[in-house]
C-alpha positions in Angstrom: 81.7 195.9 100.5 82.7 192.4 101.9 84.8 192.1 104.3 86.6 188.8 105.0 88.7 187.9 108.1 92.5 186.0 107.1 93.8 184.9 110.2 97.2 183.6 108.8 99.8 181.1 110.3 98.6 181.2 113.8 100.1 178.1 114.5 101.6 176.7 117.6 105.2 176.2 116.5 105.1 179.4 114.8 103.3 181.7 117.5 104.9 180.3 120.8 108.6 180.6 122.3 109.2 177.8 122.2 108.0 176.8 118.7 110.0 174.6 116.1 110.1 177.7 114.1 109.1 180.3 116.5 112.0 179.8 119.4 113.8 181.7 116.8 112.2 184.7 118.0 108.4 185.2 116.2 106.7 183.3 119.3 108.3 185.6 122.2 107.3 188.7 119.6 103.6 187.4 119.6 103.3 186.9 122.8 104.9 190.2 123.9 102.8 192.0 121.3 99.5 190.1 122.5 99.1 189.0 119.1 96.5 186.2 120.0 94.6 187.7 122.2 93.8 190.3 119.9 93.4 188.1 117.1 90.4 186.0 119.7 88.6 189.3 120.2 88.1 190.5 116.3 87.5 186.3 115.5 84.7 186.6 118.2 83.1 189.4 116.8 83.3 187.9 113.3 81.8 184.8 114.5 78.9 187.1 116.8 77.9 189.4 113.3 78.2 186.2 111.3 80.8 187.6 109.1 82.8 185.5 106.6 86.6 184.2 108.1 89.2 182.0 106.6 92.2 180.2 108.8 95.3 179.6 106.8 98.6 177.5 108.2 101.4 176.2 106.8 101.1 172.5 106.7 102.5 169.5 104.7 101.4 166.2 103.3 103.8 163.5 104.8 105.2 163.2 101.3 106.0 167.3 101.1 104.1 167.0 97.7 102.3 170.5 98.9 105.9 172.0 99.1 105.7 174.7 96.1 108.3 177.4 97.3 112.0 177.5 96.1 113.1 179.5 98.8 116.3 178.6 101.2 113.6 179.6 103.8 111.8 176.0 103.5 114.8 174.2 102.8 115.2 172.5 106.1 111.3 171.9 106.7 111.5 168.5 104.7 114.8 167.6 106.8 113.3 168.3 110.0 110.1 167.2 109.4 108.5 170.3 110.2 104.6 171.3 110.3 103.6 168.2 109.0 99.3 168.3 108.6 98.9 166.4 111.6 101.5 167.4 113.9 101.1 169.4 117.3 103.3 172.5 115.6 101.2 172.6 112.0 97.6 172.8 114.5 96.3 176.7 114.6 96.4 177.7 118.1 94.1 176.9 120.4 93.1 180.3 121.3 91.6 180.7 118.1 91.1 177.2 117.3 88.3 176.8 114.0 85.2 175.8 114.8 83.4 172.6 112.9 82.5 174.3 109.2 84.9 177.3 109.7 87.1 177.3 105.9 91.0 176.9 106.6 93.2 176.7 104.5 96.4 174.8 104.0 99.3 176.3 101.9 102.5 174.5 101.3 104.1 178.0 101.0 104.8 181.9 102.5 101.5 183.4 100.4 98.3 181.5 100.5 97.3 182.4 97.0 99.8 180.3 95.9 99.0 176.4 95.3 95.7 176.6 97.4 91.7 177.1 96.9 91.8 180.8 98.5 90.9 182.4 95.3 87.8 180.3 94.8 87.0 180.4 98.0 86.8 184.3 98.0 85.0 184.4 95.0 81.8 182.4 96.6 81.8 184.7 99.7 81.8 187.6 97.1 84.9 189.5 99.1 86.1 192.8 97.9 88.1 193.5 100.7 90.6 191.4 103.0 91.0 192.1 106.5 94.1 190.5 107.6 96.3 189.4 110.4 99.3 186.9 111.0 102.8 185.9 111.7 105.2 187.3 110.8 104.2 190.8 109.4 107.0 191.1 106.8 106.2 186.8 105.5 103.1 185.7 105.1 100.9 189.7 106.2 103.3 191.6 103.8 103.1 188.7 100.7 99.3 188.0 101.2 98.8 192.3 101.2 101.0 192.7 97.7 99.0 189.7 96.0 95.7 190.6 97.1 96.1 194.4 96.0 97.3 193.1 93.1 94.1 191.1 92.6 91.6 193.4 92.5 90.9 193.6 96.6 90.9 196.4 98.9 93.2 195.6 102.0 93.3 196.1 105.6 95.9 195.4 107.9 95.0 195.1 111.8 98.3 195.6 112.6 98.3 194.8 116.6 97.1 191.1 115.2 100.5 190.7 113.9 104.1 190.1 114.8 107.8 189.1 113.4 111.1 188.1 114.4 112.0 191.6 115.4 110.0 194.7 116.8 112.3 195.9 114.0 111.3 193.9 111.2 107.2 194.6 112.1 107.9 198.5 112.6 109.8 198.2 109.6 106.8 196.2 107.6 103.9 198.2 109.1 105.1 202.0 108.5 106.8 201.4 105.2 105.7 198.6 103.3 102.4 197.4 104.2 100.7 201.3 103.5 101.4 200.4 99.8 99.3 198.0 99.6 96.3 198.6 101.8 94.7 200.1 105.3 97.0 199.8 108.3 94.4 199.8 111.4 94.9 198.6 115.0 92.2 196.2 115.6 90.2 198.3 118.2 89.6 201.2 115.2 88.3 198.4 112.9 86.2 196.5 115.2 84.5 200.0 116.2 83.5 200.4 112.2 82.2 197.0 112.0 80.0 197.5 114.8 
């Protein structure tokens, strides 16, 4: 079985408090949960083992040609201006920044299947299952899980790599949702399988 690593929206204005979209309360709920920090220690023993990763962000053209959702939740993006491809907020953050030749992916909506080359991608690294990770828990973790079950993969959930507006909303995603769709693992259990 192949694993691959999605570390998903790890962005700075999404995973710090004071974020364009994370002062709503997702970056003080990453950082309380650690959420990085965790995410740095199973990147770096991806990177030592040599095991395949993908990054994925939310991130727009200048022109918001990449938008493809519908949803009131990206209405005011093209307003504001938001996580524009080259900005300081759209940039994945810097404690688990990509490396030169590391895939990421940008997606121009909530699930990354969606508009993007992920599928392809997966195909040539030969995944069968996805490990994944990312903020929030009930967005982009939660939509990712339900496509990718759908697709054919297996799917593991680290979920101390994850976070969302609300300890409630996470608690809520984790425990009754995400076991639908996949493995719900704390990172530590995982990484002590891999090894």
């Amino acid at each position: 079985m192949t694993d691959v690593l999605l570390l998903m929206d790890y962005q700075e204005g999404i995973c710090r408090s004071d974020g364009v979209i994370g002062a709503a309360g997702m970056g003080a709920q990453a950082e309380q949960r650690g959420v990085l920090p965790a995410a740095a220690r199973v990147l770096e023993k991806y990177r030592e083992l040599d095991l395949p990763r993908v990054f994925v962000r939310v991130a727009f053209d200048a022109d918001y040609q990449r938008l493809s959702s519908a949803s009131p939740r990206f209405d005011g993006f093209r307003g504001r201006g938001l996580m524009i491809e080259d900005s300081d907020e759209a940039q994945i953050c810097s404690e688990i920044a990509p490396l030169p030749g590391e895939r990421v992916v940008s997606k121009g909506c909530v699930i990354p299947f969606i508009g993007t080359n992920l599928t392809s991608i997966l195909t040539k690294l030969g995944a069968t299952r996805l490990v994944l990770g990312g903020v929030a828990t009930n967005m982009v973790v939660e939509g990712t899980a339900r496509v990718a079950a759908d697709s054919g993969y297996a799917v593991t959930v680290l979920e101390d790599l994850c976070a969302s507006s609300s300890i409630e909303a996470h608690e809520f995603s984790v425990g009754q949702m995400l076991p639908a769709f996949g493995s719900v693992q704390h990172s530590e259990e995982y990484l002590a399988r891999l090894a």
